[in-house]
TORPA-863962 format. One record per atom (N, C-alpha, C, CB): residue in one letter; x, y, z. Coordinates in steps of 0.05 Angstrom, whole numbers, padded with zeros to 5 digits, always signed. Glycine has a CB too. Layout:
<sites>
AXYZ;...
</sites>
This chain:
<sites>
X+00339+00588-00092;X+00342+00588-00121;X+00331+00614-00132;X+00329+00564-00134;X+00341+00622-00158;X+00326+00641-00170;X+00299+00641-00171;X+00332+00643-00190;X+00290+00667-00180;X+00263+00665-00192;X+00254+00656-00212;X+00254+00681-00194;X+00275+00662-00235;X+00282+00641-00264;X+00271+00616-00255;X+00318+00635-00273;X+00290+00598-00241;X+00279+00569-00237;X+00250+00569-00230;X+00293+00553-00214;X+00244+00579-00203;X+00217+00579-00196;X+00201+00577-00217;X+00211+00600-00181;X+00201+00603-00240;X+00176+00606-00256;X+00181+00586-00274;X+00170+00633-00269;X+00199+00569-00280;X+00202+00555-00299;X+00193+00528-00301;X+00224+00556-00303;X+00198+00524-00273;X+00191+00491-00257;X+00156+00490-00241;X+00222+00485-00222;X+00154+00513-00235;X+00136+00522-00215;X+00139+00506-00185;X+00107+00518-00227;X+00165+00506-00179;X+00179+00501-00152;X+00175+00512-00132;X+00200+00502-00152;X+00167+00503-00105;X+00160+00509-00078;X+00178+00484-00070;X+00125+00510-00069;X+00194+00496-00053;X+00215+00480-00038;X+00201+00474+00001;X+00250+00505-00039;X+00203+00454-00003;X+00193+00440+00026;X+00218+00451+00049;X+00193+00399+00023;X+00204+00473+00067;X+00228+00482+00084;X+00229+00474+00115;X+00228+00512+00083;X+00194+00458+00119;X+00182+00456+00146;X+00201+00426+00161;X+00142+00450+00142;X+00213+00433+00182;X+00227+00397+00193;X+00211+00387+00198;X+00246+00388+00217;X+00188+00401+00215;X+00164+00388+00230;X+00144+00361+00200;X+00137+00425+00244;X+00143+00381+00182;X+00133+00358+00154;X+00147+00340+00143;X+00128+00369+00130;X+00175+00345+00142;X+00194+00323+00135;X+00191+00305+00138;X+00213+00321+00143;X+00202+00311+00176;X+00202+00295+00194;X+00169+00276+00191;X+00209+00314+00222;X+00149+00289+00196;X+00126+00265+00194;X+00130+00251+00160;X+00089+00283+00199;X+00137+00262+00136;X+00133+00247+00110;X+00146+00227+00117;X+00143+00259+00084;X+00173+00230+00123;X+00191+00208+00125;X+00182+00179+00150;X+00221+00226+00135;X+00176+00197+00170;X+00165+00176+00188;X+00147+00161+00172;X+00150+00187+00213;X+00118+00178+00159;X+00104+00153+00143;X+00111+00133+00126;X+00091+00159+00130;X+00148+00144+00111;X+00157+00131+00096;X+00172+00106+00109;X+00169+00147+00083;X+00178+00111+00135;X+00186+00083+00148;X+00169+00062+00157;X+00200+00088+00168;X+00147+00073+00164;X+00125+00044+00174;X+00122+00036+00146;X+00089+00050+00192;X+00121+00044+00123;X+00115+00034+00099;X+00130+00025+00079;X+00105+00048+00090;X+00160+00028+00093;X+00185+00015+00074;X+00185-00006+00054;X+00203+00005+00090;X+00194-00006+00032;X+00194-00023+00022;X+00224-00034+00011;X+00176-00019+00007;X+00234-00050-00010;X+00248-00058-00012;X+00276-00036-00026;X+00238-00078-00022;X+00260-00020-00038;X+00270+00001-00053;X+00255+00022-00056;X+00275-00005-00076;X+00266+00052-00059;X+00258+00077-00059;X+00264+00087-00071;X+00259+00088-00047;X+00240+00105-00088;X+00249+00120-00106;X+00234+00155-00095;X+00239+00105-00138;X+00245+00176-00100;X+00239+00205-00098;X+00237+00211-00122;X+00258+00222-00083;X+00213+00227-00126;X+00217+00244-00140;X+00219+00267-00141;X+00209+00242-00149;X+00235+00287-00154;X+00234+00313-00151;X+00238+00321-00125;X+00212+00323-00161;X+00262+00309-00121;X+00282+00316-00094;X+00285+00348-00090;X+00317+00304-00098;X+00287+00362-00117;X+00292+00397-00117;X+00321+00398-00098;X+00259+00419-00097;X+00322+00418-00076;X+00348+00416-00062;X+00351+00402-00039;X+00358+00439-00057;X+00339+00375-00040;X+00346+00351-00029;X+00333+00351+00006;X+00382+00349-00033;X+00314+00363+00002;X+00306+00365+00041;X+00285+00343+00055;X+00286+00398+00050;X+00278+00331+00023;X+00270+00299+00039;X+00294+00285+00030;X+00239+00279+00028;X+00310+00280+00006;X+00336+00262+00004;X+00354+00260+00037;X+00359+00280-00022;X+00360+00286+00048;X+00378+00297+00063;X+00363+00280+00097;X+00378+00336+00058;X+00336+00286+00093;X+00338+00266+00118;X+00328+00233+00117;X+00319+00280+00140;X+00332+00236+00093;X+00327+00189+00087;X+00353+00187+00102;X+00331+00167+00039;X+00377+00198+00086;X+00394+00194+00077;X+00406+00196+00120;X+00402+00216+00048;X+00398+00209+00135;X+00407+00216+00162;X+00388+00184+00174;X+00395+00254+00176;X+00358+00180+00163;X+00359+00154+00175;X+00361+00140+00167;X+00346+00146+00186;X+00382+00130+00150;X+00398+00101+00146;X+00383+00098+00119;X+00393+00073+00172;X+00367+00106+00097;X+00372+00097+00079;X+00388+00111+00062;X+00353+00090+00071;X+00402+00087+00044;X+00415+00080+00020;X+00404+00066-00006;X+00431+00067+00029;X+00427+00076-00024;X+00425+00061-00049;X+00398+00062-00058;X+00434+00032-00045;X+00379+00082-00047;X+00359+00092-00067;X+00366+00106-00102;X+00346+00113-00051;X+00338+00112-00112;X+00340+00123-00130;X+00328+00156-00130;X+00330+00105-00145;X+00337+00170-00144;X+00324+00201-00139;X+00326+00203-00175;X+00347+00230-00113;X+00300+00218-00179;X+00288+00232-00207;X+00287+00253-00205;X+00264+00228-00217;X+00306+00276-00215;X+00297+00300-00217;X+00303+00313-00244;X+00306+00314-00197;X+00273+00329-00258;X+00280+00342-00268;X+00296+00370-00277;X+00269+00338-00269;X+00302+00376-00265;X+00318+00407-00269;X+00351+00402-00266;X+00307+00433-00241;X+00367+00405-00288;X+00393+00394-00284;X+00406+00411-00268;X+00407+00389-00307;X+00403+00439-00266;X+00408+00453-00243;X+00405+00453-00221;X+00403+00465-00242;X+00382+00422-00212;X+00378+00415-00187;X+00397+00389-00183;X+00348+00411-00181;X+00410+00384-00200;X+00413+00346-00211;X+00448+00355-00197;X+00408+00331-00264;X+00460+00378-00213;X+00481+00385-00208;X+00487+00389-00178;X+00483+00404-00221;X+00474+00414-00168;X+00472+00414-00137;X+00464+00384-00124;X+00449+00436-00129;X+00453+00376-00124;X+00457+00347-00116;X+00481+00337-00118;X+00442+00330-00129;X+00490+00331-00143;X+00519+00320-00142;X+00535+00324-00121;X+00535+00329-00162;X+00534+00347-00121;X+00551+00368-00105;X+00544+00362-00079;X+00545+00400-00111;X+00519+00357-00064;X+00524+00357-00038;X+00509+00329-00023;X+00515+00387-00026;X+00509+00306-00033;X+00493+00282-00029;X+00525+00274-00026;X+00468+00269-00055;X+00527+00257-00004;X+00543+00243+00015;X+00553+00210-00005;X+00521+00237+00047;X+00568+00208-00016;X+00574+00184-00033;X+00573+00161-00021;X+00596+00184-00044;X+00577+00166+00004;X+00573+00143+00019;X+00545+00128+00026;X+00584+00149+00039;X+00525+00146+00014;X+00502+00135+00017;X+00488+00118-00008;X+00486+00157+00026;X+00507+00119-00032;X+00507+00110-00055;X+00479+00118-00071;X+00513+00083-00053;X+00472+00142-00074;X+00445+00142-00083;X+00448+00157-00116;X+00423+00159-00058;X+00430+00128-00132;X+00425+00128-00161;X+00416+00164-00160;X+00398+00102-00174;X+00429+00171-00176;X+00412+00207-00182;X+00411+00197-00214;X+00439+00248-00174;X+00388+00214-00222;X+00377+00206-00245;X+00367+00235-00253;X+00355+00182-00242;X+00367+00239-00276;X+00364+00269-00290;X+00334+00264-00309;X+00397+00278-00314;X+00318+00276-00305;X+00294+00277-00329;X+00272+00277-00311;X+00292+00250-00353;X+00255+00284-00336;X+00217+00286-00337;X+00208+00252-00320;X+00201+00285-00385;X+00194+00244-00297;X+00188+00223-00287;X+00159+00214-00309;X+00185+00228-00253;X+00154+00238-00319;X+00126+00222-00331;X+00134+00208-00363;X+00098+00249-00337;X+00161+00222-00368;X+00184+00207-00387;X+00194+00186-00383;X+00206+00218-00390;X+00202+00183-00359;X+00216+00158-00349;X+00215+00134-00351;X+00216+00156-00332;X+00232+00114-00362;X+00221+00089-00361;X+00225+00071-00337;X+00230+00077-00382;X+00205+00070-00321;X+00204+00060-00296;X+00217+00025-00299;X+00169+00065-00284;X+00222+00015-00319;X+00235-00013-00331;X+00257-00020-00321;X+00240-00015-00360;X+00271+00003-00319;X+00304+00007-00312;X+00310+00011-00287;X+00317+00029-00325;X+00280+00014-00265;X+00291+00001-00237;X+00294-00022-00234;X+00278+00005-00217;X+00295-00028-00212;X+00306-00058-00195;X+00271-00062-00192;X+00331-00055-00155;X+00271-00089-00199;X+00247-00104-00205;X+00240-00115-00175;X+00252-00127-00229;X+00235-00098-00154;X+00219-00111-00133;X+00213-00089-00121;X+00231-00132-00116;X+00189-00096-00102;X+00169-00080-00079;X+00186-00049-00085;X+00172-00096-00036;X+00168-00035-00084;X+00179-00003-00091;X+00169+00013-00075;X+00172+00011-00117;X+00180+00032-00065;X+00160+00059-00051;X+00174+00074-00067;X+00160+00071-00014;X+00152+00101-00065;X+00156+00123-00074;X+00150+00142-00059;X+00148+00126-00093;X+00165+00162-00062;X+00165+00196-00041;X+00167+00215-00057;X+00191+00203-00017;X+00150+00238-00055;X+00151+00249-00069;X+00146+00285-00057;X+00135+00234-00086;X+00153+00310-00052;X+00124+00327-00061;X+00117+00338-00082;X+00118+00348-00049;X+00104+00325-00097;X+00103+00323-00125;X+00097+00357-00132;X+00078+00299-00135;X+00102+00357-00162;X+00091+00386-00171;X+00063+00388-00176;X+00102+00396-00197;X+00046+00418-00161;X+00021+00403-00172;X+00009+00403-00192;X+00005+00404-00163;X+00015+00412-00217;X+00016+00406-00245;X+00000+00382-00256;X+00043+00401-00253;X+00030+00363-00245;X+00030+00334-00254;X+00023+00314-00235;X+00056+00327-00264;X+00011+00323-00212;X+00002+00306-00193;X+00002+00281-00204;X-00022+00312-00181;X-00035+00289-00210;X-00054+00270-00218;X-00038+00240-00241;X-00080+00292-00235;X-00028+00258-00253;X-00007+00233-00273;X+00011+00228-00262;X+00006+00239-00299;X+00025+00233-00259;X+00051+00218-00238;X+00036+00201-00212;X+00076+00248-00221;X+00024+00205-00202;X+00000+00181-00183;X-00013+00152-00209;X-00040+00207-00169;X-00015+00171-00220;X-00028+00142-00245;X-00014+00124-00250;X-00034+00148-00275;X+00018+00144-00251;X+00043+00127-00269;X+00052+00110-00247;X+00072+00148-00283;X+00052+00119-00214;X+00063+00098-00199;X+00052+00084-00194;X+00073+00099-00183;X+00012+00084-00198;X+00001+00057-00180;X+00003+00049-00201;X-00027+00052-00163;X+00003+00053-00223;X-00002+00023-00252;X+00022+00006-00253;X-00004+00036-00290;X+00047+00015-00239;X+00071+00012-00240;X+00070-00021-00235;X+00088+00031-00221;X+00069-00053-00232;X+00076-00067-00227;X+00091-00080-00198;X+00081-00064-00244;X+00115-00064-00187;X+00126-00073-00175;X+00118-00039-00148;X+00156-00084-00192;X+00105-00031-00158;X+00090-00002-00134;X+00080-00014-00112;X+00059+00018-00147;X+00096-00017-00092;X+00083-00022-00054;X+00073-00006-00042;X+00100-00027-00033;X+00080+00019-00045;X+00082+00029-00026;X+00087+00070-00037;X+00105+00010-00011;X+00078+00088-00020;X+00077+00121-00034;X+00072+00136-00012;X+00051+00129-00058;X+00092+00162+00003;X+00081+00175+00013;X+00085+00208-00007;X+00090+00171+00042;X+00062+00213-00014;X+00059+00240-00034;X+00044+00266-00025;X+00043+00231-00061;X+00059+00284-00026;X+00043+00313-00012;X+00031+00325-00049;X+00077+00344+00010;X+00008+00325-00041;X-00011+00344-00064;X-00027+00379-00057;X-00040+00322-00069;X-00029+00384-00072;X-00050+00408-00068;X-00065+00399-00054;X-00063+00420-00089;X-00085+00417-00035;X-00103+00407-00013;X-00127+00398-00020;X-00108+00425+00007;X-00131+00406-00045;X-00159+00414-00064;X-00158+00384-00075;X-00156+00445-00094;X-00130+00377-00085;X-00128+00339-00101;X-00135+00330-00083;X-00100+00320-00111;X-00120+00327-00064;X-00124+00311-00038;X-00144+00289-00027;X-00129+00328-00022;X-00169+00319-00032;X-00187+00313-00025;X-00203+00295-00050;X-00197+00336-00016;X-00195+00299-00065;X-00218+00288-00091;X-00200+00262-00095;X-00221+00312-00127;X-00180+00255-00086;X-00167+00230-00083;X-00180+00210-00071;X-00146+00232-00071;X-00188+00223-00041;X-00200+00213-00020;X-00227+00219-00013;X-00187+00219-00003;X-00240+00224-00036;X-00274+00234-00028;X-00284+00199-00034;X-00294+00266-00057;X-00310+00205-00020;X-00323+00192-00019;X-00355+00185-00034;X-00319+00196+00000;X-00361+00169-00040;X-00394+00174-00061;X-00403+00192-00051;X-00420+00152-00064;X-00418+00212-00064;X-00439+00230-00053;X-00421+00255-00052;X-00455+00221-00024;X-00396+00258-00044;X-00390+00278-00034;X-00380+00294-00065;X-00369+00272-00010;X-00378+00323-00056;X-00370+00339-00082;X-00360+00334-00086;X-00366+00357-00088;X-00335+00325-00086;X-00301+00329-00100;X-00294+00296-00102;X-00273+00351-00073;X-00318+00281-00102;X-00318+00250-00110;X-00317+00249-00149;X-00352+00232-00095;X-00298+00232-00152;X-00297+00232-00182;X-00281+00206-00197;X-00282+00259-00189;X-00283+00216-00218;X-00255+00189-00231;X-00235+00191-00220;X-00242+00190-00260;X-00218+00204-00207;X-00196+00212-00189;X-00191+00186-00167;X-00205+00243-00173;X-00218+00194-00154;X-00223+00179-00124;X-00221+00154-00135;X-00254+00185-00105;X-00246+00145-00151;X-00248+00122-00157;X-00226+00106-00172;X-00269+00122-00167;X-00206+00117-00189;X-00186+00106-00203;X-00162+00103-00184;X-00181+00122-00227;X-00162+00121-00157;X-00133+00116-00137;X-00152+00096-00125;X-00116+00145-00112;X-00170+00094-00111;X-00180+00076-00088;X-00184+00052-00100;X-00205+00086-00074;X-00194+00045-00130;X-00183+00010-00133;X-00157+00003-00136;X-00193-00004-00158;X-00135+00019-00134;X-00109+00009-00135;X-00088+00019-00106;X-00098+00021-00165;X-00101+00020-00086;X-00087+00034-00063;X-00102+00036-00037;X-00079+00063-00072;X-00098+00023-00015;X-00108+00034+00005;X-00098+00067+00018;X-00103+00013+00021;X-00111+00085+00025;X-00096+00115+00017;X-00112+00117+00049;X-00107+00142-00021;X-00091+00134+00067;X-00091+00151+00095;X-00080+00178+00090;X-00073+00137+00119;X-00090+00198+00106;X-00084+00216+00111;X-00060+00218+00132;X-00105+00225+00116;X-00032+00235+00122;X-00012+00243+00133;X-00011+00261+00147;X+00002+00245+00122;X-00016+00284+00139;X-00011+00309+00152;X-00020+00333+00137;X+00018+00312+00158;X-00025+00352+00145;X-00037+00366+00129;X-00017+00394+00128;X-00068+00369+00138;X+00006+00412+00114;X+00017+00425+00098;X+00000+00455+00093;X+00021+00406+00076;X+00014+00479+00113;X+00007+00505+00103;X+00023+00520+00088;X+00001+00518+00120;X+00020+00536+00072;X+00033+00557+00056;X+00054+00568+00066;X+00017+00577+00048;X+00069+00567+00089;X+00090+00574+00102;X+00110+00560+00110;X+00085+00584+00117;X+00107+00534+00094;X+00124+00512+00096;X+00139+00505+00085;X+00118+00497+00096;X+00135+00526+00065;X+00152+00521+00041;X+00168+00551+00027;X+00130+00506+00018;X+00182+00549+00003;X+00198+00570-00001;X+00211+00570-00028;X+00216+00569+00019;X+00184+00589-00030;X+00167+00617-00033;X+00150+00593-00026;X+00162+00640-00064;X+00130+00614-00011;X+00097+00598-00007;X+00080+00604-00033;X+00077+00612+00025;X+00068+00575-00031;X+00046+00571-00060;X+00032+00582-00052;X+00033+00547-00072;X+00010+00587-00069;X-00019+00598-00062;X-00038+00584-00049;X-00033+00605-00083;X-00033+00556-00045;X-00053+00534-00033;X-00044+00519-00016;X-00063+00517-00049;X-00062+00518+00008;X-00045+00498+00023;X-00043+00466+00018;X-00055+00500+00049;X-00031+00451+00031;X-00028+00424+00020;X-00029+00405+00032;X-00009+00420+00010;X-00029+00374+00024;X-00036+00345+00042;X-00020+00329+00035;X-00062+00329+00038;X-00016+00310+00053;X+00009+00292+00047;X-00012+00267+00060;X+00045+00300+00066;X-00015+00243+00034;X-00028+00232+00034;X-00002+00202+00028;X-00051+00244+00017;X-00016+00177+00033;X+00002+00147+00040;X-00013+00128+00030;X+00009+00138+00071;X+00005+00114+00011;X-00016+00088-00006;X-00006+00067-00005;X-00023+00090-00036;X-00026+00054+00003;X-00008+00020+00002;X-00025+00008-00021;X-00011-00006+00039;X-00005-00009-00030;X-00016-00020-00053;X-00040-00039-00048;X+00004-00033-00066;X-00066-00045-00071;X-00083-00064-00068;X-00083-00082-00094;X-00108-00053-00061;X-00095-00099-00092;X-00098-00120-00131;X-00118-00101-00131;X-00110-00165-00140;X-00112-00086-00159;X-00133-00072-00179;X-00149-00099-00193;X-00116-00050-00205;X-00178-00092-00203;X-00190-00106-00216;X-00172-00120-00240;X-00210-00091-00223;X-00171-00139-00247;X-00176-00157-00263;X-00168-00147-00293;X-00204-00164-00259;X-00196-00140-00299;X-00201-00115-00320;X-00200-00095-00325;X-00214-00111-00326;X-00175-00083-00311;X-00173-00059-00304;X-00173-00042-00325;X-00153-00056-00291;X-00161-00044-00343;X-00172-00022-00374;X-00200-00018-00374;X-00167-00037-00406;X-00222-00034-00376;X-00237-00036-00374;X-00255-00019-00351;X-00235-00055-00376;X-00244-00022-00330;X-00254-00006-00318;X-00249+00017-00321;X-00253-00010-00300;X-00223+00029-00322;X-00211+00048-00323;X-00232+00069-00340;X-00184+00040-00334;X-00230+00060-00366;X-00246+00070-00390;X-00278+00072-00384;X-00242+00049-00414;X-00284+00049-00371;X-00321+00055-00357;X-00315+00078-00340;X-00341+00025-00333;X-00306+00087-00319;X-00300+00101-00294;X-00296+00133-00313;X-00268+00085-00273;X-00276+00139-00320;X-00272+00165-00346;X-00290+00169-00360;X-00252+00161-00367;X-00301+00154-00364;X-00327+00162-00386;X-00354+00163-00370;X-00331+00137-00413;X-00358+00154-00349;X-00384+00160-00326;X-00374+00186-00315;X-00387+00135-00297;X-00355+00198-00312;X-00357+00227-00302;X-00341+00248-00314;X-00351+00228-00276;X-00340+00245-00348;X-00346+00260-00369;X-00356+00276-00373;X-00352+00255-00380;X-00385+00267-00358;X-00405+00290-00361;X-00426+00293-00333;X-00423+00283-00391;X-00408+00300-00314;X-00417+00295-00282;X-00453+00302-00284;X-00396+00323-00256;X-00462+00323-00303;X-00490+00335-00290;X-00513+00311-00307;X-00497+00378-00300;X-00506+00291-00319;X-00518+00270-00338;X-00529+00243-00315;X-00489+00258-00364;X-00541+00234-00323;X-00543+00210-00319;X-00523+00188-00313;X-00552+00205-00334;X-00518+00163-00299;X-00493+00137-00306;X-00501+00137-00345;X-00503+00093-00282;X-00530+00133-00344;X-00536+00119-00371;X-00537+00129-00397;X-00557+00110-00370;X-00541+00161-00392;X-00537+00184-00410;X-00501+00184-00407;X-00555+00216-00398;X-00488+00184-00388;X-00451+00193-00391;X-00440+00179-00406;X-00431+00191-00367;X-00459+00139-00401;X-00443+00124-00415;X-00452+00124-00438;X-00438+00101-00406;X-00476+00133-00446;X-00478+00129-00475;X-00469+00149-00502;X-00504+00126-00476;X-00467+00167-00485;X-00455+00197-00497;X-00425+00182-00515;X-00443+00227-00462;X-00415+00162-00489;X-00381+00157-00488;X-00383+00129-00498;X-00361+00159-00455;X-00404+00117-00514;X-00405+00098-00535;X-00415+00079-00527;X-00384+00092-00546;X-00416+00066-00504;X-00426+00041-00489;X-00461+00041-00508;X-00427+00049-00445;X-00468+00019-00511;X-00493+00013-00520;X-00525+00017-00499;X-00487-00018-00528;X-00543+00036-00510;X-00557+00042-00484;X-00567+00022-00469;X-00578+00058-00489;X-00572+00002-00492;X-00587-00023-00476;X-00585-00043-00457;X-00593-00037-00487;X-00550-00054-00466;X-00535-00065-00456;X-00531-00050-00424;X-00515-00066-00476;X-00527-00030-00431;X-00528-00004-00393;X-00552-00016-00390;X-00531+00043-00392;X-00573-00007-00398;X-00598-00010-00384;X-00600-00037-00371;X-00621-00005-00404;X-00589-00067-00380;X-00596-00082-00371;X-00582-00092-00346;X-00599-00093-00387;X-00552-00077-00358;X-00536-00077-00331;X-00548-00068-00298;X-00514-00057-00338;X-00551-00038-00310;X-00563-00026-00276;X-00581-00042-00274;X-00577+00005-00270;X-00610-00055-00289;X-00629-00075-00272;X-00603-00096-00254;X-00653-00098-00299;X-00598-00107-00276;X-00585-00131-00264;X-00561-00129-00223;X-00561-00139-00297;X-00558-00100-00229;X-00538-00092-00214;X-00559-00082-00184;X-00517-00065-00232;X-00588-00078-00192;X-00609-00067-00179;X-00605-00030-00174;X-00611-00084-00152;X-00587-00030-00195;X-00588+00008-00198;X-00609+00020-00217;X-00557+00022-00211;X-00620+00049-00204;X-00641+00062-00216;X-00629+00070-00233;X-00655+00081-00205;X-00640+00075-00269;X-00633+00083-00285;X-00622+00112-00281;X-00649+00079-00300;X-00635+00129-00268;X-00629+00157-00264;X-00608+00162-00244;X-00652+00171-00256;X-00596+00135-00231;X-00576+00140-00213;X-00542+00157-00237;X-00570+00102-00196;X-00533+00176-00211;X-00511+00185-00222;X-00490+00178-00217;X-00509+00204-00220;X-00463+00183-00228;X-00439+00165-00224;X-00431+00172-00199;X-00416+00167-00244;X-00433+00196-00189;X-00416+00207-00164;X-00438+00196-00138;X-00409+00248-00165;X-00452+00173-00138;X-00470+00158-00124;X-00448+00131-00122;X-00502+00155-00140;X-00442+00123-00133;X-00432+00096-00143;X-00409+00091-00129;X-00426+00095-00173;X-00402+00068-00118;X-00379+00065-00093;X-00364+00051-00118;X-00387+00044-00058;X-00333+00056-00117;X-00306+00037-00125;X-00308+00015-00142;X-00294+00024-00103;X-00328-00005-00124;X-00331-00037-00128;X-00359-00035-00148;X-00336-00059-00094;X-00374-00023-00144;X-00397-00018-00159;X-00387-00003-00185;X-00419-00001-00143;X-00373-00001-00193;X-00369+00009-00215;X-00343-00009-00231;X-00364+00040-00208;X-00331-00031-00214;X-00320-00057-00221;X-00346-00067-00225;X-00300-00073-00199;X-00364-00080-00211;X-00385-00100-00218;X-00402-00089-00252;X-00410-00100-00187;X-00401-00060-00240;X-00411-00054-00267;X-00399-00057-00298;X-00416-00032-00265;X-00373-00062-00292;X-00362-00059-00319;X-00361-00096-00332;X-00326-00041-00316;X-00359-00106-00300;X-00361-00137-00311;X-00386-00141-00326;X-00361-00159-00286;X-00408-00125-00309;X-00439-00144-00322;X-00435-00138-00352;X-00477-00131-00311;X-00427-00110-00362;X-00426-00100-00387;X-00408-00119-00400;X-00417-00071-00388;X-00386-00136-00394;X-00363-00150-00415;X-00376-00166-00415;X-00333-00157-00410;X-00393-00177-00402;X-00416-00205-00399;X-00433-00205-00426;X-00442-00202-00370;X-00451-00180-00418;X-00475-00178-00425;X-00473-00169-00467;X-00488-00151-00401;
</sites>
């Protein structure tokens, strides 16, 4: 494609078979009832679903210049929904209401939101998604570690998440500036209260160099009510959020709706 498109979309076209080939493999142990792609671009994960036997998926792409070329060379016989627009636009309502996967290599722009938009999704089983190497990681960090955050903690209560394969700058076309990860989520039951958490979790690492009890109070929570929580929870007041595991920061938001 032009350079026009490129700068417009900020498009890196997936050119490697060797990555395909593994996305797609992850996408078959993880099949679900229906599939959706996003941001097919010029179709080089569509092109090999489509060689192992799936059909009658759905594909989202924004760029109608990509939507067109598709028309144009997607096999009719494989009957696949093509759909034109913004996915963070989309009203995900107007799929088929059961078990879903999604494939993607997303832009990395909009990663982080388009991951939000498919685990909150309802009928979301299942995701194999290539990110920047740098998300990746902060997807998949762990307490304590640097690149642990609201990120980690907001994918890991809604997803069990493995590492796929890991994506260099020559894989693609034009090569990005970063290399990349292709990461696989199976769905889990998110808390309960999940707003709730959601909103405690965002507002504990607001202000990463603070306190849990200083972040949350900055972000309105009542100091006292915190304070009695961490006793109750047996956390040190001076503990920080990027200490705090997944579930500990569910328990924490319960004692607070309690208390």
């Amino acid at each position: 494609m032009s350079g026009r498109y490129i700068h417009k979309y900020g498009q890196h076209f997936l050119s490697s078979t060797r990555v395909i080939g593994e996305i797609i493999d992850a996408a078959e142990v993880l099949r679900a009832e229906h599939l959706v792609e996003i941001g097919p671009g010029q179709g080089a994960l569509t092109g090999e679903l489509i060689r192992r036997g799936y059909t009658h998926f759905t594909v989202i792409e924004i760029d109608p210049e990509m939507v067109q070329f598709l028309e144009r060379h997607l096999p009719a016989a494989a009957q696949i929904r093509l759909m034109g627009g913004d996915f963070l636009k989309f009203d995900l309502n107007i799929l088929p209401t059961v078990p879903t996967q999604f494939i993607s290599n997303l832009p990395y722009i909009d990663a982080a939101a388009i991951l939000d938009k498919v685990l909150a999704w309802p009928y979301f089983k299942t995701a194999v998604f290539m990110f920047q190497k740098e998300q990746a990681q902060k997807i998949t960090a762990h307490p304590g570690e640097k690149t642990y955050g609201a990120l980690s903690v907001l994918s890991q209560l809604r997803a069990r998440i493995s590492l796929v394969c890991n994506v260099g700058r020559g894989c693609f076309n034009p090569p990005p500036q970063v290399e990349s990860r292709v990461l696989a989520f199976q769905k889990i039951t998110p808390p309960t209260h999940w707003p709730e958490v959601a909103k405690l979790v965002q507002t504990a690492f607001l202000h990463r160099r603070k306190t849990l009890l200083n972040a949350l109070t900055l972000g309105g929570y009542d100091k006292e009510q915190v304070l009695q929580a961490l006793k109750q929870l047996s956390l040190q007041i001076t503990v920080r959020p990027e200490v705090l595991t997944p579930q500990q920061f569910v328990e924490l938001t319960a004692v607070l709706n309690l208390t």
